[in-house]
C-alpha positions as CSV (number, residue, x, y, z in Angstrom):
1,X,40.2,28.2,50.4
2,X,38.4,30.0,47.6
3,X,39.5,27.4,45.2
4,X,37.7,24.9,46.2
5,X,34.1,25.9,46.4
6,X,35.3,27.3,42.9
7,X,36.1,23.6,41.5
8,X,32.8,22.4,43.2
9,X,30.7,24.7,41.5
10,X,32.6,24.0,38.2
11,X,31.6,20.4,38.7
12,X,28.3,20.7,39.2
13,X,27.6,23.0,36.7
14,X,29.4,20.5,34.3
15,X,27.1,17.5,36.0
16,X,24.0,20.2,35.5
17,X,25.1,20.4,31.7
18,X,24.9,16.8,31.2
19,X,21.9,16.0,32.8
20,X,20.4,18.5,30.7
21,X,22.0,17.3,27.2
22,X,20.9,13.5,28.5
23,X,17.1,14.3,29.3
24,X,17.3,16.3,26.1
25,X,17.9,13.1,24.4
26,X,16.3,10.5,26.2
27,X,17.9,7.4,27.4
28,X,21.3,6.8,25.7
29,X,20.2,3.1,25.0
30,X,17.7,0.3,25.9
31,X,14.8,-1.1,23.8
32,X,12.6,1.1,21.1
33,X,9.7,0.2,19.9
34,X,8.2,1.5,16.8
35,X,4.9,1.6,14.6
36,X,4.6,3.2,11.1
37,X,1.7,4.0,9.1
38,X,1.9,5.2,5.4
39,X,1.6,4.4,1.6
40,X,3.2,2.6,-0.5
41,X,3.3,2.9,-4.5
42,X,5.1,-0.5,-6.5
43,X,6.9,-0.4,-9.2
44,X,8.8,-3.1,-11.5
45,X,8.6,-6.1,-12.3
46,X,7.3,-9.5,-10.8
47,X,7.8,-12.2,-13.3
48,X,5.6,-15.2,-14.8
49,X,5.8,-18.3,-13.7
50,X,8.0,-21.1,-15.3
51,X,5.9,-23.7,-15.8
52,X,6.3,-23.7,-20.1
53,X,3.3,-22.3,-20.7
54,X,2.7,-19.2,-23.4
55,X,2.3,-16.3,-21.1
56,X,1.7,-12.8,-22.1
57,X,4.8,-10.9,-20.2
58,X,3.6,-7.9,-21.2
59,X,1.7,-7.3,-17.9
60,X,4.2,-8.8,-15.3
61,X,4.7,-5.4,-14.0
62,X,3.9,-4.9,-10.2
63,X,1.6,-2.1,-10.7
64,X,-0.5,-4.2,-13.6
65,X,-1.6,-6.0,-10.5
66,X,-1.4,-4.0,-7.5
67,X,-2.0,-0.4,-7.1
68,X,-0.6,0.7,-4.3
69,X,-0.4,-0.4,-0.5
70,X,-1.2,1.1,3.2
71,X,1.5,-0.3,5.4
72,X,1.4,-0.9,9.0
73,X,5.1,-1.2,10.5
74,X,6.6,-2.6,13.7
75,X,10.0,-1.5,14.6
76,X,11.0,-3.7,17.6
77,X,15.6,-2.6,17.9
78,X,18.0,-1.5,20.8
79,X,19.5,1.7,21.3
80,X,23.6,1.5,21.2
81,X,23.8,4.9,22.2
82,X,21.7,8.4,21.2
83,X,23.2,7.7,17.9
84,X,23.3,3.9,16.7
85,X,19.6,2.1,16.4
86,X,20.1,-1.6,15.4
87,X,16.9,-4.0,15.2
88,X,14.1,-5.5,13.3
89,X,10.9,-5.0,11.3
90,X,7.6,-6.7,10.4
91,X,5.3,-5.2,7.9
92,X,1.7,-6.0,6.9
93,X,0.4,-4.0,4.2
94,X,-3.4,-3.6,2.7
95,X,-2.3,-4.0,-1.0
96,X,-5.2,-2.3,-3.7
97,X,-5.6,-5.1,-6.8
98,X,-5.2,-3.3,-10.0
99,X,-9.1,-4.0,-11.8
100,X,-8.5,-2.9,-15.2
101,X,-6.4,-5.9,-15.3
102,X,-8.2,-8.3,-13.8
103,X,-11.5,-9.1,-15.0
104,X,-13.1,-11.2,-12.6
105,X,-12.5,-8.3,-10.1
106,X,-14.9,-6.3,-12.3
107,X,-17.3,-9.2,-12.7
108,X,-18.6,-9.8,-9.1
109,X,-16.0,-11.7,-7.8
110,X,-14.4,-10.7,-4.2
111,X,-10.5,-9.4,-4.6
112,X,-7.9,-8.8,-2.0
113,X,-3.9,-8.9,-1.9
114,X,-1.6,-8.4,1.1
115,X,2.0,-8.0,1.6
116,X,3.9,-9.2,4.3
117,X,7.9,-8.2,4.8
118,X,10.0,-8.4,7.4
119,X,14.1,-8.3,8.1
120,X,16.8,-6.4,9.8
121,X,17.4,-2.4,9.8
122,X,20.2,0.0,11.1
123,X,19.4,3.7,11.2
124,X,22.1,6.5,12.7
125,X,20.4,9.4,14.3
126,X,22.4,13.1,13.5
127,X,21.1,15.4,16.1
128,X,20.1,12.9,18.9
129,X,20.1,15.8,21.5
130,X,18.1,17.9,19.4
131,X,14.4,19.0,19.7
132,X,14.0,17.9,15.8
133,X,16.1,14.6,14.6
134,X,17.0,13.6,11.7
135,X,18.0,10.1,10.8
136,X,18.9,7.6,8.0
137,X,18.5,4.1,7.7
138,X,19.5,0.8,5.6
139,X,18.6,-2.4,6.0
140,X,17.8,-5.8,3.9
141,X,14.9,-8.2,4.3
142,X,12.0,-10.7,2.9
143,X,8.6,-10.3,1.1
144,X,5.8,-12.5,0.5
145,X,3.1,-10.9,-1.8
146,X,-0.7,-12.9,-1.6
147,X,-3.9,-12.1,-3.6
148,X,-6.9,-14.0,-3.8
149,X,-9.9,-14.1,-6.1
150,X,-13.3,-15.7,-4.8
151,X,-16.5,-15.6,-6.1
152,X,-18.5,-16.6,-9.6
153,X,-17.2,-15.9,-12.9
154,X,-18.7,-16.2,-16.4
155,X,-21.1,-18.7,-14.4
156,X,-18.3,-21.0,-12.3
157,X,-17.7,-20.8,-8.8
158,X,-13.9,-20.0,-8.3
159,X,-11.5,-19.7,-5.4
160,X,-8.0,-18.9,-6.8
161,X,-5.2,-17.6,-4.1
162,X,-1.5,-16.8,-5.7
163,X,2.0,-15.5,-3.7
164,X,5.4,-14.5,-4.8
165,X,8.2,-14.5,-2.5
166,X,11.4,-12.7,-2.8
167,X,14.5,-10.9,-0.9
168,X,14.2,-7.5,-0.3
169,X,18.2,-6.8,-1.2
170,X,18.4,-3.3,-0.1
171,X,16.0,-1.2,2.0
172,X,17.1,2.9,2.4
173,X,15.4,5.1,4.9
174,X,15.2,8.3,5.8
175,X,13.3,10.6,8.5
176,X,12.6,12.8,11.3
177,X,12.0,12.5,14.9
178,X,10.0,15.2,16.8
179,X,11.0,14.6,20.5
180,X,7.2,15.0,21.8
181,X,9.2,14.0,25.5
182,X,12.1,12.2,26.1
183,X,11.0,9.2,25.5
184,X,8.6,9.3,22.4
185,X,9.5,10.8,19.1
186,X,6.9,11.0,16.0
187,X,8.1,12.5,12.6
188,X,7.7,11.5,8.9
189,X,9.5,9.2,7.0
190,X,11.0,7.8,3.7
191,X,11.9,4.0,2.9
192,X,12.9,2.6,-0.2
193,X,12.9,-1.2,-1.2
194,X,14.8,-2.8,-3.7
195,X,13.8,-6.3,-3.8
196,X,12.8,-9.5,-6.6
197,X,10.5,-12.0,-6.4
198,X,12.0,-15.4,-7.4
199,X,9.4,-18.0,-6.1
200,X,5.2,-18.3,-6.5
201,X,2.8,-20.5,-5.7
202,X,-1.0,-21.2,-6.9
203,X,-4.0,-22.9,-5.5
204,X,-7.1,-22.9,-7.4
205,X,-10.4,-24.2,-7.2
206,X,-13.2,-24.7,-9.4
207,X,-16.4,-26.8,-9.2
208,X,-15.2,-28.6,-6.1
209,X,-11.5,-29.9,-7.5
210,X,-8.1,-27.9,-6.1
211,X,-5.5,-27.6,-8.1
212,X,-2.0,-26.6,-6.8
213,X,1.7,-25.1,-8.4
214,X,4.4,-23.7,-7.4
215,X,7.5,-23.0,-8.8
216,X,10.6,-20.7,-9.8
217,X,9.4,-17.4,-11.8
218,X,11.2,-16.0,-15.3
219,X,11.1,-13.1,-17.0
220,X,11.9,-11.6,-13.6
221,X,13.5,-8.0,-12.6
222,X,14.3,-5.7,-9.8
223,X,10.8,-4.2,-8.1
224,X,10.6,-1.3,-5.9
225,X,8.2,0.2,-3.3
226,X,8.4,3.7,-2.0
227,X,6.9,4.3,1.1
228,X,5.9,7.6,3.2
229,X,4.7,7.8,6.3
230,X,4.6,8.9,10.0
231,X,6.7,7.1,12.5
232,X,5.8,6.8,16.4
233,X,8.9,5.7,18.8
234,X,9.0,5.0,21.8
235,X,12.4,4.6,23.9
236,X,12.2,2.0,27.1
């Protein structure tokens, strides 16, 4: 008779116990959202294009043109379970033209560059049940990297807008989640992209008449971007 209420209590003190772990970690899967903010610095190479022209590839680094970047990131993925995250990512970044390389910049002329990237990502959270979670990440994707040039240099109106588009081969991440309740984490982050641009494109116009390339680059390489930032998620 006493064993019983004995085995009762013992299951509900078990059920009590995993209630608690589960709230503790928020639903075990279902839909995340995410949105990133940080800032990026480039480095490598992009490559000239190969149209047989001389070209000076001397200054085909990434950061002879760009500067840095301030990404904004969307993490749209499902949760497997507390541990497992599998989804996608889109990525617009405000891209900073390097000046001291580019003249017309300097001259009165109206710069701006963007990068756009987007792919697939799988991240495996360590202490899912824990107040502070860490997590690491890999993933592969796409970049397309724009800049444009408008205005009037050494007395000729110009409108000149370039690209280069490559695969983002590898794409490693690290962070932290800070369970602010259940269902939202925020915490910094780490992502590194390993990537090459292989294609370009060109449209330029001067006194009226458009001229446009496109084509395969040389004198390519491997560029990087490293990226720090705050993450915001937010578990369905």
């Amino acid at each position: 008779m006493i064993r019983y209420p004995v085995a009762v209590a013992l299951a509900l003190g078990v059920v009590s116990v995993s209630s608690l772990a589960l709230a503790e970690s928020g639903k075990p899967s279902g839909l995340a959202l995410g949105l990133r903010l940080g800032y990026a610095l480039p480095m490598g190479k992009v490559g000239v294009p190969a149209n047989g022209a001389a070209v000076n590839t001397s200054k085909d680094n990434l950061p002879d043109g760009i500067t840095g970047m301030v990404p904004i990131w969307l993490d749209v993925g499902y949760r497997v379970n507390p541990s497992i995250y599998v989804g996608g990512f889109f990525q617009y970044g405000f891209a900073f033209i390097n000046k001291d390389n580019n003249q017309g910049c300097n001259q009165g002329a109206s710069c701006s560059a963007h990068d756009v990237a987007f792919g697939a990502n799988l991240h495996y959270h360590i202490l899912p049940a824990a107040q502070f979670d860490p997590w690491i990440g890999a993933g592969l994707g796409y970049e397309i990297l724009s800049a444009s040039v408008s205005g009037t240099i050494l007395g000729q109106p110009l409108q000149l807008d370039q690209s280069y588009k490559g695969f983002q081969f590898l794409v490693l991440e690290a962070g932290g989640d800070f369970k602010a309740s259940p269902d939202f984490a925020i915490g910094p982050f780490l992502n590194f992209a390993l990537g090459q641009y292989s294609t370009y494109s060109t449209s330029a116009t001067n006194n009226g008449t458009t001229q446009q390339t496109d084509g395969d680059l040389t004198d390519t390489g491997m560029h990087e971007w490293l990226t720090i930032g705050v993450r915001g998620q937010f578990n369905l």
